[in-house]
C-alpha positions in Angstrom: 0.0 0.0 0.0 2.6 2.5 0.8 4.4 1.5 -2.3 1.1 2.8 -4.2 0.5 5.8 -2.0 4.3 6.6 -2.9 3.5 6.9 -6.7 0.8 9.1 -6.3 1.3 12.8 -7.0 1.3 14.6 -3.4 -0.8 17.8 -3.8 -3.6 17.4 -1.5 -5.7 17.9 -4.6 -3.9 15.1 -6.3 -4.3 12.5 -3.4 -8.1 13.3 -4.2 -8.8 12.9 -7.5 -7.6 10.3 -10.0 -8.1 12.3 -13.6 -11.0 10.9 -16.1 -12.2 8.6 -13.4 -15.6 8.5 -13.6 -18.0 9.3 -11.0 -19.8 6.8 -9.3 -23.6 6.7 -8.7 -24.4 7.5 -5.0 -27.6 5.5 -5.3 -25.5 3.0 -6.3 -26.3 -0.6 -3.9 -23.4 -1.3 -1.2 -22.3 -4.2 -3.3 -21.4 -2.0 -6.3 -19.8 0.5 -4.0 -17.5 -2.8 -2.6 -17.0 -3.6 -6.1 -14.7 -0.2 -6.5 -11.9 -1.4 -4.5 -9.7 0.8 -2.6 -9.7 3.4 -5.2 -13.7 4.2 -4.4 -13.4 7.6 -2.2 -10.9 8.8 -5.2 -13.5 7.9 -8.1 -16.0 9.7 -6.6 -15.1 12.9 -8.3 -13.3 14.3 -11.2 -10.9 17.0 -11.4 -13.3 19.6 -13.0 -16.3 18.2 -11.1 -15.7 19.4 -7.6 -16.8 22.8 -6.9 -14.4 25.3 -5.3 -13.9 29.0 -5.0 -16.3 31.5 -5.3 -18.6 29.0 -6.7 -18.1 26.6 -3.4 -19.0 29.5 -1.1 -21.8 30.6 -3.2 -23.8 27.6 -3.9 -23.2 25.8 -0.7 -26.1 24.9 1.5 -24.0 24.7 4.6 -22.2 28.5 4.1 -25.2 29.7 2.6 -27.3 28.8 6.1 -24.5 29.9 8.1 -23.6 33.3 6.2 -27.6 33.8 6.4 -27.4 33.2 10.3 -24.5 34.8 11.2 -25.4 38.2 9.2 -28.9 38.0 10.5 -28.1 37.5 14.2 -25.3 40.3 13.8 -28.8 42.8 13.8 -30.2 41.5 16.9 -27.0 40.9 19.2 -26.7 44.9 20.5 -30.2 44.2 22.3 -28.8 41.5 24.0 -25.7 42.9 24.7 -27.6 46.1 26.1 -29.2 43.9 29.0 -26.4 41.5 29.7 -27.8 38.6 27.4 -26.2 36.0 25.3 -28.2 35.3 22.0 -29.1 31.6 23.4 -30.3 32.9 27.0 -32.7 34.9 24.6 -34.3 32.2 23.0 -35.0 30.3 26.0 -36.9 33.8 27.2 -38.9 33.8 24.1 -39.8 30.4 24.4 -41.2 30.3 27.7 -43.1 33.5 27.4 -45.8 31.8 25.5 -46.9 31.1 29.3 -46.3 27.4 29.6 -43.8 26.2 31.8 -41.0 24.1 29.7 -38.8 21.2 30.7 -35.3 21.0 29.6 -36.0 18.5 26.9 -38.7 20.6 25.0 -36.1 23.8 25.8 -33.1 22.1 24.4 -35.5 21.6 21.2 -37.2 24.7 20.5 -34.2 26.8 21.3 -31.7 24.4 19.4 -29.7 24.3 22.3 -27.3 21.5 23.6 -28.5 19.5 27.0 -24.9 20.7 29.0 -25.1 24.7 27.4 -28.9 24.7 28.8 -28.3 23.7 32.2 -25.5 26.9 32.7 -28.1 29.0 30.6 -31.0 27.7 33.1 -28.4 28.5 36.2 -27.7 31.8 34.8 -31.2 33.2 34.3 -32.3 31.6 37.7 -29.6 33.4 39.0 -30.5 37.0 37.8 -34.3 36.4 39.0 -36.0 35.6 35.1 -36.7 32.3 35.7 -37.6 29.9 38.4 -38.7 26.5 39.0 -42.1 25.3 39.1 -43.6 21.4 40.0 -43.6 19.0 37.8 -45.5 15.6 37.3 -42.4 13.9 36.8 -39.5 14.4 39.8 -37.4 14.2 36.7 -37.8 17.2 34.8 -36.7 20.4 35.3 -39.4 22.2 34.4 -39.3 25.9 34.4 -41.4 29.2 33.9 -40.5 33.1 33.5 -40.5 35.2 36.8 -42.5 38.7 36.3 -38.4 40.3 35.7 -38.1 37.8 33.3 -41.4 38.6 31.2 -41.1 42.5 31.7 -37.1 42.1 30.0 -38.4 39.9 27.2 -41.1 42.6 26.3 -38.3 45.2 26.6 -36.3 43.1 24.4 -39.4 42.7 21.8 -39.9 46.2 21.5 -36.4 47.2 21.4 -35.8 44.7 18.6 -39.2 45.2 16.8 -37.7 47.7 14.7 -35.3 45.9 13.2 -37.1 42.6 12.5 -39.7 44.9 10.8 -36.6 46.2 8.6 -35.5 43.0 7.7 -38.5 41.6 6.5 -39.8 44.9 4.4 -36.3 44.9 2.8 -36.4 40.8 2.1 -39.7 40.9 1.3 -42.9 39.6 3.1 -44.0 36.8 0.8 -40.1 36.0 0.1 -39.9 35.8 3.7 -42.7 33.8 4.4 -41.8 31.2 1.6 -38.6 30.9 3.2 -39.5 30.1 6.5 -42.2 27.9 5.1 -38.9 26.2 2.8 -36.4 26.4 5.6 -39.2 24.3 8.1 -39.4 21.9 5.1 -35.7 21.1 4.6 -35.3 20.6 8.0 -38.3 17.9 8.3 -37.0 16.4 5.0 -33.4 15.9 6.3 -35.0 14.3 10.1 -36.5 11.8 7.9 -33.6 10.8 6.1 -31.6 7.6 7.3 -29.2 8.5 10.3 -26.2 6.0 8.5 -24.9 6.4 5.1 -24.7 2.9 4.6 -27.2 2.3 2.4 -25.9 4.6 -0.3 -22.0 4.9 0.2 -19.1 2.6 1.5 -16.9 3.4 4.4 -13.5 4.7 3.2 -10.4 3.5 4.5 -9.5 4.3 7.7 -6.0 5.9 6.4 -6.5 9.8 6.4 -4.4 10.1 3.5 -6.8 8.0 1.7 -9.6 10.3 2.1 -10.9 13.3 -0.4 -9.8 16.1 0.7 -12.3 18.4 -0.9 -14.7 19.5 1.7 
């Protein structure tokens, strides 16, 4: 194997692609893929098939959702600064003042926030007074509600920030907006339903690093 390797050109670029090898089928069955040999992550793309540069960043799904985020967020994170707020202890505000007390679980899902960042949000807003414990059914759950500080900062927050969500969507457009939160939602529920393995579709590459594409 290292003999092979050895032969190879070194470029990172190189280790990735073989030229004119053509591309295999990703619905292809798992026998098929084992059929490839070693070779298979290589023959998976060809030299001028694998996006890069401006057309990479600009037609990824991945950037695109992150640059979208991260630009969009940048317009709400002064009114959180103002009042001593991370952006995540925000959404955990907004999603309890709909009036129902929230366990962790249901937090952690609404708010997209991971189980171990919750519980030093939870301890930071119980801390300052906006939140506080409440009985639950199960002994279990943390189950939590806003305190009257807590409900009187998240409509200061609301109306503070009013303005420029208001901006935002008169300058995107209402019906643009709407279709892509309607589109966003869908993707999401579309990807939840796909198959947590790639087995069915792909084969495993070799475990050697160096054996890998390196285009992503």
């Amino acid at each position: 194997m290292k003999a092979n390797r050895a032969a190879l050109p070194r470029t990172a670029l190189d280790r990735a692609v073989v030229p004119d090898t053509p591309i295999i089928d990703p619905s292809a069955s798992a026998p098929a893929c084992a059929a490839t040999g070693p070779d298979f992550p290589r023959a998976l793309f060809t030299r001028d098939r694998i996006p890069s540069g401006k057309d990479y960043y600009e037609r990824s799904l991945t950037v695109a959702l992150l640059r979208a985020r991260e630009v969009t967020m940048r317009r709400f994170k002064p009114f959180a600064d103002a009042h001593d707020l991370s952006l995540p202890q925000w959404r955990v505000l907004r999603a309890l003042a709909d009036g129902e007390p929230l366990d962790a679980g249901t937090l952690c899902q609404r708010c997209v926030i991971l189980p171990p960042s919750l519980t030093r949000i939870l301890r930071a807003l119980g801390e300052r007074g906006l939140i506080e414990p409440v009985p639950s059914a199960d002994a279990r759950r943390n189950t939590v509600t806003l305190t009257q500080s807590g409900r009187a900062l998240f409509c200061t927050l609301v109306v503070q920030s009013e303005g420029t969500r208001r901006e935002i969507d008169a300058a995107f457009g209402h019906e643009k907006m709407a279709l892509l939160l309607d589109l966003l939602n869908e993707l999401r529920i579309t990807t939840e339903a796909l198959p947590d393995s790639m087995s069915d579709h792909w084969c495993a590459p070799p475990a050697d690093p160096e054996d890998r594409p390196a285009t992503l």
